[in-house]
C-alpha positions, -999 to +999 in steps of 0.1 A: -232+770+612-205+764+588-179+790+608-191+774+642-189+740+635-146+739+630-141+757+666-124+733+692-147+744+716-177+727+697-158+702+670-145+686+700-180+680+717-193+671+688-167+647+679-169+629+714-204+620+711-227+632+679-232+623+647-238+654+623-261+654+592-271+683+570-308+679+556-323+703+528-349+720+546-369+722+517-372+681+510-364+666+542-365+632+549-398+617+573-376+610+603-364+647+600-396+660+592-410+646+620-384+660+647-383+696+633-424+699+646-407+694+680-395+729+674-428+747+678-420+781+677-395+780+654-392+809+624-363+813+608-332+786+596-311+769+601-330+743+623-304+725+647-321+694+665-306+665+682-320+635+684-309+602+699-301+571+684-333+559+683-348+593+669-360+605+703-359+645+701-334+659+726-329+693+719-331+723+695-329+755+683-336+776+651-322+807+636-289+824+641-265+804+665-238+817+687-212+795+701-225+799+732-259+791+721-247+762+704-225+750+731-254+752+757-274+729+732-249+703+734-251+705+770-289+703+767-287+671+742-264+650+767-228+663+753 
């Protein structure tokens, strides 16, 4: 995630209209706990969920991430 996140491509969707935060997977907080179950057939990190501002799952993804794969899930979370 860390060499995706800088790209133009994604820092400027991000940027527009998300608000990032990295939780330890192994001590998350509730609210963070509570979304990653909406990932039910996740197996491997990193988790990447978004969520909206009232903690409503939108979308998400687990393991490796392309930039294509994360773009589309910005697409998929309303960015």
């Amino acid at each position: 995630m860390q060499a995706l996140l800088p790209r133009p491509d994604i820092a400027s969707k991000l940027q527009a209209g998300f608000v990032a935060l990295a939780a330890d997977a192994d001590d998350p907080d509730p609210e963070v706990h509570d979304l990653c179950f909406e990932l039910r057939h996740a197996s491997m990190l990193p988790f990447v969920l978004f969520a909206d501002a009232e903690g409503k799952f939108l979308a998400g993804s687990s393991g490796a991430q392309t930039p294509e794969k994360l773009l589309a899930l910005l697409e998929e979370a309303g960015g």
